[in-house]
C-alpha positions as CSV (number, residue, x, y, z in Angstrom):
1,X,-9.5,90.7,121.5
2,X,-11.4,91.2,118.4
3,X,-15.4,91.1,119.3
4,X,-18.2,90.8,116.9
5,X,-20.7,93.4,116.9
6,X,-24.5,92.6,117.1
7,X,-25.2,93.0,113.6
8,X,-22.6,90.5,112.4
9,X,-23.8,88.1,114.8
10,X,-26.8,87.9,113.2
11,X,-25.6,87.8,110.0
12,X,-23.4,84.9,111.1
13,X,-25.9,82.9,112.2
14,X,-28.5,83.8,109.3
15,X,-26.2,82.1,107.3
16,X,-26.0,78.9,109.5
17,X,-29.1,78.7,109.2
18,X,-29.4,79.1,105.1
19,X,-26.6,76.5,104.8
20,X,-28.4,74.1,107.4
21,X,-31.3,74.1,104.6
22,X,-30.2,74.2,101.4
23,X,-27.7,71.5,101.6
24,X,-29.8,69.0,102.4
25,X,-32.0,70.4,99.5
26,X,-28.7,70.1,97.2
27,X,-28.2,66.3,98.6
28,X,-31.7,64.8,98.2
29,X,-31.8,65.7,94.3
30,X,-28.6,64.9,93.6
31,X,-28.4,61.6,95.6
32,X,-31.9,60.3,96.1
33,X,-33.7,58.5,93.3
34,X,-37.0,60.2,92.4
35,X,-39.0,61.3,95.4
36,X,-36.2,62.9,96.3
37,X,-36.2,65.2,93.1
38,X,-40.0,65.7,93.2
39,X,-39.2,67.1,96.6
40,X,-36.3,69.2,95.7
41,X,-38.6,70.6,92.8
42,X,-40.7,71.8,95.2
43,X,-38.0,73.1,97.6
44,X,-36.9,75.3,94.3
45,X,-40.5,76.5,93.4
46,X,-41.3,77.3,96.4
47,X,-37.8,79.6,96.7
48,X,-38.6,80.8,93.5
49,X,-42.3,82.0,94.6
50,X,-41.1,84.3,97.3
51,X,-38.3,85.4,95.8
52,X,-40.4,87.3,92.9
53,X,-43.2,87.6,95.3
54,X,-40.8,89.7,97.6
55,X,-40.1,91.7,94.5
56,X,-43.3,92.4,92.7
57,X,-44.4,93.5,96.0
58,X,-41.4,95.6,96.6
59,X,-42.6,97.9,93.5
60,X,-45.7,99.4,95.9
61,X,-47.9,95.9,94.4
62,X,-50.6,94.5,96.8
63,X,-49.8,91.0,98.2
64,X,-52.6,89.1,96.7
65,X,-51.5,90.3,93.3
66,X,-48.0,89.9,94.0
67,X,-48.6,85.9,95.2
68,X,-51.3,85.3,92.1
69,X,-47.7,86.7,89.7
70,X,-45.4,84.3,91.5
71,X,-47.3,81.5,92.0
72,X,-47.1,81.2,88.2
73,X,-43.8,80.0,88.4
74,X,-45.2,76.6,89.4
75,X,-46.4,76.7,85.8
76,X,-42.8,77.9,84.1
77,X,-41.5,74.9,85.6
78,X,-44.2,72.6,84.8
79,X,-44.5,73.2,81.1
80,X,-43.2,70.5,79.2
81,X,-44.7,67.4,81.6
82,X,-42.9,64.6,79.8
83,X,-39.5,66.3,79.8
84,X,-39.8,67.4,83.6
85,X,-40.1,63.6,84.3
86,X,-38.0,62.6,82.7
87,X,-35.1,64.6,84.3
88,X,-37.0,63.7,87.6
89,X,-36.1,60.0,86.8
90,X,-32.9,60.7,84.9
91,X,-30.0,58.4,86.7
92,X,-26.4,59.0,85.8
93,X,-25.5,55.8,86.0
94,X,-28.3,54.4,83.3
95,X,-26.8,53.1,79.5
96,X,-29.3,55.5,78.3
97,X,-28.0,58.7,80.1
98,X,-24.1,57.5,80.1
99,X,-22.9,59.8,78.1
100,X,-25.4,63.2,78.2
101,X,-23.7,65.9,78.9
102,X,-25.0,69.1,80.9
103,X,-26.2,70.8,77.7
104,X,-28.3,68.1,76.9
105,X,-30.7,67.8,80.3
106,X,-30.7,71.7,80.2
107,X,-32.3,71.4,76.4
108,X,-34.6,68.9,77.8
109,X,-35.8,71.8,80.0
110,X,-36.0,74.9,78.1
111,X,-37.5,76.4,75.0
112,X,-39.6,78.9,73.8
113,X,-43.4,77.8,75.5
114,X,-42.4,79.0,79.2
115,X,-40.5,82.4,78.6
116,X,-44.0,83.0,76.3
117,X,-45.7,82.2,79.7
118,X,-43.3,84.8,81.4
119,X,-44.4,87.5,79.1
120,X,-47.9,87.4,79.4
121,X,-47.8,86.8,83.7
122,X,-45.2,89.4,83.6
123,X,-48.1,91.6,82.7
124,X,-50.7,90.9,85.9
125,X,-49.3,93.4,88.3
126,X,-50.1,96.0,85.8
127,X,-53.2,94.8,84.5
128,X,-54.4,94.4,88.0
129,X,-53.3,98.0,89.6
130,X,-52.5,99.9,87.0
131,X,-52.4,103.1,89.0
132,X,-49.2,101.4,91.2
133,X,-46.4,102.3,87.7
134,X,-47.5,105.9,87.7
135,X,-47.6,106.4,91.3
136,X,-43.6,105.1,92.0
137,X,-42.9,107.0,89.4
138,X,-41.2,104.9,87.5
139,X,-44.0,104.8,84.5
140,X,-45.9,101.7,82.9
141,X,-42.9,100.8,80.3
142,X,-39.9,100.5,82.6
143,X,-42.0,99.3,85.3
144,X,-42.9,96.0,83.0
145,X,-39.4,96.2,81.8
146,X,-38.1,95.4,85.0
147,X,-41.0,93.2,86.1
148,X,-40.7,91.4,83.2
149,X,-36.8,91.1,83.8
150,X,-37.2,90.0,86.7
151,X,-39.5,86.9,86.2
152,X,-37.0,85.4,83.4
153,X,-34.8,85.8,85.4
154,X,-36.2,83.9,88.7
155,X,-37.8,81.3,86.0
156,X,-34.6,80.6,84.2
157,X,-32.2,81.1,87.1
158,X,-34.4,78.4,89.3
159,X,-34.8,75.9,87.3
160,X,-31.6,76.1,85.6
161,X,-30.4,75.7,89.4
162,X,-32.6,72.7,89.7
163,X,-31.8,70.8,86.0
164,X,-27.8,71.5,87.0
165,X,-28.1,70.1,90.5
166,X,-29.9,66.9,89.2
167,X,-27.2,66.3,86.9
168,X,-24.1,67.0,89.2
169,X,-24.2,68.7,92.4
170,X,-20.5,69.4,91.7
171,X,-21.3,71.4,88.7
172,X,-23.6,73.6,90.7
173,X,-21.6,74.0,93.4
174,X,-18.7,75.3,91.4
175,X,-20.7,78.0,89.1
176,X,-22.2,78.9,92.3
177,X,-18.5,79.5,93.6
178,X,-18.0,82.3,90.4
179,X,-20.2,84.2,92.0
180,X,-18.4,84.3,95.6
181,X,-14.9,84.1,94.1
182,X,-16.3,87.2,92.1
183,X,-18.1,89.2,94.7
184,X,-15.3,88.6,97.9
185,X,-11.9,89.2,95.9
186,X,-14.0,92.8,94.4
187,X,-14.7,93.5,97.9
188,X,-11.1,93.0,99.6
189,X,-9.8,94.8,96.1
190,X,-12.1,97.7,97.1
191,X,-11.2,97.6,100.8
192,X,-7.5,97.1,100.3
193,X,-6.5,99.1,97.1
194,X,-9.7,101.2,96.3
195,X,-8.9,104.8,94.4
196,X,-5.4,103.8,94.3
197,X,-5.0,103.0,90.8
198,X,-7.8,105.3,89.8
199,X,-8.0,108.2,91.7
200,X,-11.6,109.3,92.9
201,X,-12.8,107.4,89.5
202,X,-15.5,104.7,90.8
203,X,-16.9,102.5,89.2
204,X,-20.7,102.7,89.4
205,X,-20.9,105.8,91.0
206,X,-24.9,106.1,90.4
207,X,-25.7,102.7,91.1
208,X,-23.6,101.9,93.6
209,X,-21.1,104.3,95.0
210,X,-19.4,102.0,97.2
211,X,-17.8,100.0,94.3
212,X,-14.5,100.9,93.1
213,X,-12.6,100.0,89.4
214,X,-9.6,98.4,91.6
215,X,-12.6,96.2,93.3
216,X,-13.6,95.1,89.8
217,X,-10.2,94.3,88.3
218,X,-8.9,92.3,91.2
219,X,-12.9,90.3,90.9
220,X,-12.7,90.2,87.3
221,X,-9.3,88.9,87.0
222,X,-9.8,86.4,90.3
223,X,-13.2,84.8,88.7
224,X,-11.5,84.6,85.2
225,X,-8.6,82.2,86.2
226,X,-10.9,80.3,88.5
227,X,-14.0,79.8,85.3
228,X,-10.8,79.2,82.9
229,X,-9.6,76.7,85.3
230,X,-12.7,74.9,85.9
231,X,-13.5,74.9,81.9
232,X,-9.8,73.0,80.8
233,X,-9.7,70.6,84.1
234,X,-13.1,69.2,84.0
235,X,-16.0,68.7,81.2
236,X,-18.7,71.3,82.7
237,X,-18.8,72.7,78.1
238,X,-18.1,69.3,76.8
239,X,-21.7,69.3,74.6
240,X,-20.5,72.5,73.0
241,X,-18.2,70.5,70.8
242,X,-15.9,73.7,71.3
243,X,-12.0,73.3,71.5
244,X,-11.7,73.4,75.1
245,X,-9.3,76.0,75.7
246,X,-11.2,78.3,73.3
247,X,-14.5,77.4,75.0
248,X,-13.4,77.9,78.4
249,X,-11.1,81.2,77.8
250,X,-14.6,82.8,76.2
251,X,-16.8,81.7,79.2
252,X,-14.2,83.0,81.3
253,X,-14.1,86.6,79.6
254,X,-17.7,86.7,79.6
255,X,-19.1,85.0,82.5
256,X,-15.9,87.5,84.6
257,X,-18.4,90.2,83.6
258,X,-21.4,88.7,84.4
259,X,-21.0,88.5,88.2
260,X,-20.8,91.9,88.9
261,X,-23.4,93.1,86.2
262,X,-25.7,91.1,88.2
263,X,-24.8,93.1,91.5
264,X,-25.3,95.9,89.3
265,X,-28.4,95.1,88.1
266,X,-30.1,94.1,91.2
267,X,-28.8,97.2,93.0
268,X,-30.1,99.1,90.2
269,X,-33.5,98.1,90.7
270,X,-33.5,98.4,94.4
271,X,-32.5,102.4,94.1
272,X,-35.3,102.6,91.3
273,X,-38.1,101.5,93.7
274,X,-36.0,103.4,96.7
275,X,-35.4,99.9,98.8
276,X,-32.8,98.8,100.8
277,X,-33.5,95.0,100.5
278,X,-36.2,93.5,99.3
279,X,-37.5,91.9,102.2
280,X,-36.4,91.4,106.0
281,X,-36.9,87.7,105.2
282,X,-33.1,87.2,106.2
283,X,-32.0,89.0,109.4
284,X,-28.9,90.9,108.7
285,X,-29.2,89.8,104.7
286,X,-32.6,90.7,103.4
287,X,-34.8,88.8,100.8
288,X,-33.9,85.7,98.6
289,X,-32.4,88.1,95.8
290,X,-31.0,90.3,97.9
291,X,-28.4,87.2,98.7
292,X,-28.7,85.5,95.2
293,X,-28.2,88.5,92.9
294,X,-24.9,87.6,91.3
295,X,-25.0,84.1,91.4
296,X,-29.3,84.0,89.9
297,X,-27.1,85.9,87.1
298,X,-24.3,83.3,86.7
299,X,-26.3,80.5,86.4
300,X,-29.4,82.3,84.2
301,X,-26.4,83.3,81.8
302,X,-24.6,79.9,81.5
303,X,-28.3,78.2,80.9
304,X,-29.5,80.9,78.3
305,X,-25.9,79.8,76.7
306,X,-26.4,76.8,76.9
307,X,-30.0,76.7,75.2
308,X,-29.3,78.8,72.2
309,X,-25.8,77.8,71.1
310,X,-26.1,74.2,70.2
């Protein structure tokens, strides 16, 4: 009889517990009127604080100046007052909102004033211990690079979470579904047929050696008839004004990449600082990013689509 070890126990019921709380989250702002989205806001900034705090502190940062850098956040989503109300009080069934499409609420969210905001807080960890990018070695540029990365990342990634789950909780649920789709059917392809097709020829050797080219084809090819799928059957790019089969075999291509350049990425940044995880916030999972990596990459990419082709 097959037995579970310790470890996957925990990891089991860590993600009981995740799924106990954030679908109720999902639920009260897609279905509650608008107390119920003021509330989920906050449920999303406050998952957005720790999840950069987690980080910023992960470079060698102190906590004060790590909490004072993600606590702007608050302020990312905030800009924009009369816009963040109204999607707070938008109601699908209204005349007025009948027939907006996804594009539309995101462009009610986004533009240029809060990613200026990320630039500049992107800049306090530095300004406040300067002495932190030379000693981990990494160096004041990429240090900010990557800070800075991160933050428009968590910004765009969290609200564009938020905005998409106000709109339709189906939406969200299915771009958050690329990601799995993505990350599971690489992993079995890895475990099942890995170095088989390409002998002893991995895929991100340096970054992560454990991934394998057979991994990312059977991912790749998995995610891109699933996105295709979703694209023709429902009207997820309908504001594009796109033929749809064009439309959805291009976000297909390139969203099929983006899921596991976002592993990529966020594994790239944990062997630059030398971490395992990012935090022990998650028994048996480790911080927020550490479980949101491809899918914070999914979403950040369709919203940054989204806001600058229309």
């Amino acid at each position: 009889m097959f037995k579970f070890s310790k470890k996957l126990n925990i990891r089991f019921i860590s993600i009981f517990i995740m799924v106990s709380m954030v679908i109720p989250a999902l639920f009260i702002n897609y279905y509650t009127g608008s107390i119920g989205k003021y509330i989920g806001s906050s449920l999303y900034m406050i998952v957005a604080i720790w999840g950069i705090f987690e980080i910023i502190k992960a470079f060698g940062f102190n906590k004060y100046n790590s909490l004072i850098t993600s606590s702007t956040i608050i302020l990312f989503f905030l800009i924009g007052w009369n816009e963040y109300n109204l999607i707070v009080h938008y109601n699908l069934d209204s005349l007025e909102w009948k027939k907006v499409g996804l594009q539309t609420l995101i462009l009610k969210a986004f533009d240029w004033k809060p990613y200026t905001l990320v630039l500049l807080t992107s800049l306090i960890p530095i300004v406040l211990e300067p002495n932190i990018a030379k000693n981990n070695q990494l160096g004041y540029i990429k240090t900010q690079l990557l800070i800075t990365s991160m933050m428009i990342i968590t910004f765009t990634f969290f609200k564009g979470a938020w905005v998409i789950n106000v709109f339709n909780i189906s939406y969200l649920i299915l771009f958050v579904l690329i990601a799995i789709i993505s990350d599971s059917m690489a992993f079995f392809g890895g475990r099942f047929y890995g170095l088989k097709w390409f002998k002893e020829l991995k895929f991100a050797p340096n970054i992560s050696p454990n991934k394998t080219w057979e991994g990312f084809i059977i991912g790749f090819v998995c995610s891109f008839i699933y996105i295709f799928l979703i694209g023709i059957f429902t009207n997820i790019w309908k504001d594009l004004e796109i033929n749809k089969y064009l439309i959805s075999f291009l976000m297909a291509l390139f969203l099929s990449f983006v899921a596991p350049i976002g592993d990529l990425f966020f594994s790239y940044l944990k062997r630059q600082i030398k971490i395992k995880d990012f935090s022990s916030l998650i028994p048996g999972h480790g911080g927020i990013f550490d479980r949101l990596d491809s899918i914070s990459m999914i979403i950040s990419t369709i919203v940054l689509i989204l806001v600058f082709i229309h």
